[in-house]
C-alpha positions as CSV (number, residue, x, y, z in Angstrom):
1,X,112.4,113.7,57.6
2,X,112.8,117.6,58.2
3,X,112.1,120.4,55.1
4,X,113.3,123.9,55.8
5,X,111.9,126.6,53.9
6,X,110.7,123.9,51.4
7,X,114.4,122.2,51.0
8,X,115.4,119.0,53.0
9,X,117.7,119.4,55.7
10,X,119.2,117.7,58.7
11,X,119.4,119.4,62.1
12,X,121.2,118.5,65.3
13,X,120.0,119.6,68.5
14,X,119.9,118.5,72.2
15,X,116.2,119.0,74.3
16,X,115.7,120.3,78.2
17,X,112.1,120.9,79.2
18,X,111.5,122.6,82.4
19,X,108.2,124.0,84.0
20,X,107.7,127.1,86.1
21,X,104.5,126.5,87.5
22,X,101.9,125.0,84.7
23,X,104.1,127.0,81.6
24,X,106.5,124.5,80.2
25,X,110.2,125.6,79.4
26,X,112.1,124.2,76.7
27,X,115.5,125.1,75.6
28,X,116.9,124.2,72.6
29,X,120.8,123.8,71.5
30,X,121.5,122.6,68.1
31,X,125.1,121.1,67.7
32,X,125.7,121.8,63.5
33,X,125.5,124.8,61.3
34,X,122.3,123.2,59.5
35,X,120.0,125.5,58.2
36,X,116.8,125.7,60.4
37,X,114.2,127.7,62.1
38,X,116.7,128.7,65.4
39,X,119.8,129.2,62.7
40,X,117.7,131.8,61.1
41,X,116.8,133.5,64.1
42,X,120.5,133.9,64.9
43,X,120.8,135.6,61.5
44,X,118.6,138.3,62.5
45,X,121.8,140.5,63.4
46,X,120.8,141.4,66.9
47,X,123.6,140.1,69.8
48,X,122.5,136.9,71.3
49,X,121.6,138.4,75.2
50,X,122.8,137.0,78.2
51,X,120.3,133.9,78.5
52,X,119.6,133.4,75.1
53,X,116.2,134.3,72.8
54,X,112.8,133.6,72.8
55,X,112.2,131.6,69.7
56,X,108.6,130.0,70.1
57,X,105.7,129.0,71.4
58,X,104.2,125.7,71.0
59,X,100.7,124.3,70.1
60,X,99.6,121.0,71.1
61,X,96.6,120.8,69.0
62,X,94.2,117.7,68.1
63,X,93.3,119.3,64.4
64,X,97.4,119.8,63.3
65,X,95.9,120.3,59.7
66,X,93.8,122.7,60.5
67,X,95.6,125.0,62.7
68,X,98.5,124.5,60.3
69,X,96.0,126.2,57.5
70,X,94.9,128.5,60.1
71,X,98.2,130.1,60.8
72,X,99.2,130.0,57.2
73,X,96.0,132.2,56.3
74,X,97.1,135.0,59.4
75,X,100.2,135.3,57.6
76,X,102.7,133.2,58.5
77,X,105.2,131.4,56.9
78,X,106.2,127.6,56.4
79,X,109.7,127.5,57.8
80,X,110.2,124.5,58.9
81,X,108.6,120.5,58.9
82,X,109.6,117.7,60.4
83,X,108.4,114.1,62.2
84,X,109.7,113.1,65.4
85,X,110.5,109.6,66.6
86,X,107.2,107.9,66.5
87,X,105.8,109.8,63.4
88,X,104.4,112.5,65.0
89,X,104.7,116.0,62.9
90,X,105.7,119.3,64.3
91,X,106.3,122.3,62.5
92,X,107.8,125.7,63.0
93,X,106.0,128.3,61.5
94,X,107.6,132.0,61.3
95,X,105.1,134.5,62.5
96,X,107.2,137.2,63.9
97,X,106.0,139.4,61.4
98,X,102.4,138.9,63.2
99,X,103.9,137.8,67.2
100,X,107.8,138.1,67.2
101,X,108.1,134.6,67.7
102,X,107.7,131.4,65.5
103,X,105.0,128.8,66.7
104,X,105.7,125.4,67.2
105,X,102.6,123.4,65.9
106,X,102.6,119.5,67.3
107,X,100.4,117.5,66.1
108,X,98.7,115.8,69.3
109,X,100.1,112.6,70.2
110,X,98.9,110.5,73.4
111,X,102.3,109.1,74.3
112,X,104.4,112.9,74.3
113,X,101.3,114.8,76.3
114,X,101.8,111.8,78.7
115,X,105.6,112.7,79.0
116,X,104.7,116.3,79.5
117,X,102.5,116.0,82.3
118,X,105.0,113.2,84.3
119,X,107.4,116.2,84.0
120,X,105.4,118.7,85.0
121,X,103.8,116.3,88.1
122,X,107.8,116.0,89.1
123,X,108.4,120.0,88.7
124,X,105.3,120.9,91.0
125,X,107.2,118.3,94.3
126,X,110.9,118.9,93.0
127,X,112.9,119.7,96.6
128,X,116.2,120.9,94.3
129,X,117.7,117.6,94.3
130,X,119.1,116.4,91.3
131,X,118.1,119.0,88.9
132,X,119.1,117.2,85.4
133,X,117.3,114.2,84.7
134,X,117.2,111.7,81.5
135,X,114.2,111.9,79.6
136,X,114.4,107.7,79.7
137,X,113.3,108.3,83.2
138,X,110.3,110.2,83.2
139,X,109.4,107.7,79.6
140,X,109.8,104.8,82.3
141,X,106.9,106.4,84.4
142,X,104.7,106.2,81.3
């Protein structure tokens, strides 16, 4: 289930998550020409730098609805709504008339905050061996 700017849509896109230190890293690639919150970014005319674009930052919070309303009230905009596998609801909301950015709202979930930390517990020992792992893997550890 995924809504963009209040129409359904559905999105493609592959997932790495990296840490430097405690910050997490994710970079997102999607793989059709689906309307969504990182096709709309690419719209903005600017060139697409060396590297890529920030896009957004993401809020784990334990009150989703609330902090939804919240960000809503600053001024931002619904853009886009979706549930993961599991049933856990994430949003992107487009703020960067307020930040530059969109935020990522998540609604909290036991299981994916697990995942999160396993990955950042391997990050803070990683000796550069094999760089690219499954996310099966670090699931396994859960």
């Amino acid at each position: 289930h995924q809504v963009y700017r209040g129409r359904p849509t559905v999105t493609k896109f592959r997932l790495a998550y990296g840490y430097s230190g405690a910050m997490n890293i994710e970079v997102v690639q999607q793989s059709d020409e689906a309307p969504s919150a990182y096709t709309e970014l690419l719209q903005g005319g600017r060139p697409v730098p060396i590297g890529g674009l920030f896009h957004h930052v993401m809020i784990d919070h334990d009150d989703y609805d609330a902090t939804y309303r919240h960000y809503l009230a600053g001024g931002a905009e619904r853009c886009f709504d979706a549930l993961a596998p599991g049933g856990m609801r994430y949003c992107y909301l487009d703020a960067r008339r307020q930040m530059d950015c969109y935020v990522e709202l998540i609604e909290h979930a036991r299981g994916f905050s697990a995942a999160l930390a396993k990955m950042r517990e391997a990050s803070l020992g990683w000796d550069g061996s094999r760089p690219r792992r499954d996310f099966a893997e670090i699931a396994a550890l859960l």
